[in-house]
N, C-alpha and C positions, 0 to 999 in steps of 0.2 A: 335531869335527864330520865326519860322513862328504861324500865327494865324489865326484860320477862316474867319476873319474879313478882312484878306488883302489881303490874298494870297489863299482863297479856290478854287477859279474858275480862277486862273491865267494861267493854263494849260489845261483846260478842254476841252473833245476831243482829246488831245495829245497822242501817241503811243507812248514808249517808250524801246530801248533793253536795255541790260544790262547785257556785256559783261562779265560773273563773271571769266572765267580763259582763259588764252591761251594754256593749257594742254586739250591736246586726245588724246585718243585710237590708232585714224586713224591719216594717216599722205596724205592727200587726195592733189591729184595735183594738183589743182586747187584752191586751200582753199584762201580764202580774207585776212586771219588772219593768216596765214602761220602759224595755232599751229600744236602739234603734241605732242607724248609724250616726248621731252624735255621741252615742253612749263611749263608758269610756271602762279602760281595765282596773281602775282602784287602785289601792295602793299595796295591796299582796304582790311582793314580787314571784318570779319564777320560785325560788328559791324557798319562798315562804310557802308556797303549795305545792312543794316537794317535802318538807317539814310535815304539812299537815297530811299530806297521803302516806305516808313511813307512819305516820303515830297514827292513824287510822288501820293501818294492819297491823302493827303491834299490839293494837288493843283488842282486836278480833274481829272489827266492821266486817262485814260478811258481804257486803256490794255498796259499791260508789257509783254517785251520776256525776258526769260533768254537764253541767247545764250552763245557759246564760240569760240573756242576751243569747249570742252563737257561740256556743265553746270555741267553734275552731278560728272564730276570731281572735282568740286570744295568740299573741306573737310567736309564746312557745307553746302553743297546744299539743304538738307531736310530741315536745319532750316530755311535757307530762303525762301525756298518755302511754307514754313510752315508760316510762317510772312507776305507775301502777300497775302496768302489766309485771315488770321485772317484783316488784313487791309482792303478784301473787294477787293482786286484789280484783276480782271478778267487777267490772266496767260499764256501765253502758251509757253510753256517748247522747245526748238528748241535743239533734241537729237541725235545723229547717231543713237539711238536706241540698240547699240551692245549690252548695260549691265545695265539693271534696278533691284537694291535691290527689295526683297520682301515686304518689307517695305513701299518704294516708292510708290506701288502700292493703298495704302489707298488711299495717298494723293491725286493721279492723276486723279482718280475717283471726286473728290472734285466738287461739281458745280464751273462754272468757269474756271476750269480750261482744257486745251488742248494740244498738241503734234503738234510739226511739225517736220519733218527728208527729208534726202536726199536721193534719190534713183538710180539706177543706170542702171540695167540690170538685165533680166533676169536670166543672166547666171553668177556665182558664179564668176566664174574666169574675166568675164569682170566689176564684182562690183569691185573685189578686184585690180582691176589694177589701178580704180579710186582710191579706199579708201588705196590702198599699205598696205592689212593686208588680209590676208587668212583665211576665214571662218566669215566673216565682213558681207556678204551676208544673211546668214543663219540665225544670231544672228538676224540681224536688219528685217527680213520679220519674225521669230518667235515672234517677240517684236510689231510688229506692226499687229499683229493677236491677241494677245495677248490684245493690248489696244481697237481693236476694237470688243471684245468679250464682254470688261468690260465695253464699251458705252462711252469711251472716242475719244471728236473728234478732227481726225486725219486729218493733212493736209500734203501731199508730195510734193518735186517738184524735175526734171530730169533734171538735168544740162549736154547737149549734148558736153562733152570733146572730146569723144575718135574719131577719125574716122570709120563711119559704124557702131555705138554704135547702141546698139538694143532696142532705146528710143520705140519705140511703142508697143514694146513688154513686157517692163516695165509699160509702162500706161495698158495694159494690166493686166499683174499680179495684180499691184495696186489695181484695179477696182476686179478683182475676189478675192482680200483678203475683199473688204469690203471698201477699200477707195475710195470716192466720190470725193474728193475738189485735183486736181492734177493737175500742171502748168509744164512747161518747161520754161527752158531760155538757153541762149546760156552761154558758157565763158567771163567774165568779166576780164579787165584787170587792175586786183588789186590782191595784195599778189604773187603766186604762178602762178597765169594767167597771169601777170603781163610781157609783151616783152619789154616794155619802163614805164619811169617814171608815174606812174597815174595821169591823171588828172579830172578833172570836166564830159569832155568827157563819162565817162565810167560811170557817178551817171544814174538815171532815173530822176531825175529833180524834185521829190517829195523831197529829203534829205534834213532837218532843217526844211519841213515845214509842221508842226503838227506833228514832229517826230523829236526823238534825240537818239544819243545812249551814255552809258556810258563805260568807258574800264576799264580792271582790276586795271590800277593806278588811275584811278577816272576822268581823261580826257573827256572832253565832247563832240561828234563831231555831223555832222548832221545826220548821218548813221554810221551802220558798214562798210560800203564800205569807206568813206570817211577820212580816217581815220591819212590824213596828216591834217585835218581841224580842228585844236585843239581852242576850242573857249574858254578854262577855264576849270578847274577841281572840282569836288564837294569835295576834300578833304579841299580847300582856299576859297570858296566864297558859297554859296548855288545855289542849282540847280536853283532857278528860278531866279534869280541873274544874273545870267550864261544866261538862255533861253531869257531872257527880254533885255540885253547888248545889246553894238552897236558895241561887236565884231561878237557878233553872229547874228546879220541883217546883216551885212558884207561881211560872209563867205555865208550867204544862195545867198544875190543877187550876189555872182559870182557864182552859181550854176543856168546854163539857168533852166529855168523854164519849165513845161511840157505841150508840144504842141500838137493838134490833138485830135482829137474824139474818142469814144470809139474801133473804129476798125482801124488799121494801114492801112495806103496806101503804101503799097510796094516799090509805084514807087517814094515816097518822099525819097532823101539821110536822111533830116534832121528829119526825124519823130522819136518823141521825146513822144510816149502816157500819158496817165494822169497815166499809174499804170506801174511797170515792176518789174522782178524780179533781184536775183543777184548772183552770184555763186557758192554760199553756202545757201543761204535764199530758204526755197521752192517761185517758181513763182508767181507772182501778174499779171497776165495775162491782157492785154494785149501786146506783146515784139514788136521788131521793126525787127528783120530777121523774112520774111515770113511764114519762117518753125514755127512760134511759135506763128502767129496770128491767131485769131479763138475763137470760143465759147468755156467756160469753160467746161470739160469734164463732165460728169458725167454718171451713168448707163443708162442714155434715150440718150446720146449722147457718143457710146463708141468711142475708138480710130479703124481706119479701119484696118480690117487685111490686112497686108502685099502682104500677098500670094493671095490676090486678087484684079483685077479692075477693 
């Protein structure tokens, strides 16, 4: 059993995901985690990721995602998000957005806690050709109007899949519902992106370090992108067990590390930034294709229109 005394500050600082199911809604092209609605919850019960979010604030994790698939697919979502609020552990919930219970909505309001979603397009029929579900569009920009009415903060990002995808016109809309913090990134080749085997290539070079994720069977890797990097499960050993191993210093130093200053050089093949994002994750800006290097957006910094030069 962990105790204050040994393991309080063993993680502190840490970021943590915590991949609760591989069931959605959407069945999205490009998804890292190839769920969908056949996807399914693992074999972590309730129970067991109420285990691992208690010894994620014991050990000082400083913020949690629940990601998926759809988090709030998962059967007890509320309770667990209900359980790391009462823990103290600062949240943000990583949603398509389509379908929030009424319910939900107390909780999201919670101090601490926040939203992040994916976004797409402007235009209904080119979200839905990402997300492969019709009327996906409408749900998720009413849903995200909706949270930034209620003062919860919201963060998006635009994963450029389609060719002549109408990304700026999305940071657009974004920006006139109310959303401020909005990244881009390109296609990643893992899951569904995926044209050859994945490998290290495709991480940003932060993964394992000061960050881990957990998956629905309790596998532990450095990220959700990383996701052949199995360093141990928290169902047979304890997380920090797990994060402290020398299989898991292992799996991080064959992960190159991240190169370069805060603003990408174009002209480097190998630029490697200290932040990026991933093809589900909203953006961590700064990326290594040109098209996504740049000053974080926000209303004093909009995206240009199009229709002008």
């Amino acid at each position: 059993m962990l105790t204050n005394t040994t393991h309080s500050s063993a993680l502190s600082g840490w970021r943590l995901e915590f991949e609760l199911t591989g069931s959605c809604q959407l069945e999205c092209v490009h998804c890292y985690a190839e769920s969908g609605p056949n996807g399914d919850h693992g074999t972590m019960t309730a129970q067991d990721w109420k285990t691992a979010i208690s010894e994620a604030a014991l050990l000082g994790v400083s913020h949690v995602q629940f990601i998926g698939g759809e988090p709030t697919m998962h059967p007890q979502f509320g309770e667990l998000l209900r359980h790391a609020i009462d823990c103290g552990l600062p949240v943000e919930v990583f949603s398509n957005l389509v379908h929030v219970r009424a319910d939900w909505w107390d909780m999201l309001v919670s101090p601490g806690v926040s939203l992040a979603t994916s976004y797409y397009s402007d235009r209904a029929s080119e979200h839905a050709a990402v997300t492969g579900r019709e009327g996906s569009h409408a749900r998720t920009r009413a849903n995200i109007a909706q949270a930034v009415r209620r003062g919860i903060p919201v963060r998006a990002g635009i994963i450029d899949v389609l060719d002549g995808q109408r990304v700026e016109q999305a940071q657009a809309e974004l920006l006139a519902l109310g959303v401020s913090s909005i990244g881009i990134d390109r296609l990643r080749g893992v899951g569904r992106g995926a044209r050859t085997r994945p490998d290290v290539s495709q991480l940003c070079g932060g993964c394992g370090r000061g960050q881990a994720a957990v998956s629905p069977t309790g596998d532990v890797w450095p990220c959700v992108l990383s996701r052949w990097m199995r360093a141990g499960n928290v169902k047979e050993r304890p997380l920090a067990e797990i994060l402290t191993g020398q299989a898991w210093k292992d799996l991080v130093d064959s992960i190159p590390a991240p190169r370069g200053g805060p603003q990408c050089n174009p002209d480097k093949e190998d630029c490697r930034p200290k932040k990026d994002g991933n093809d589900c994750h909203p953006s961590e800006k700064p990326a290594c294709n040109p098209r996504f290097c740049g000053p974080e957006l926000s209303p004093k910094n909009p995206p240009k229109d199009p229709k002008k030069k």
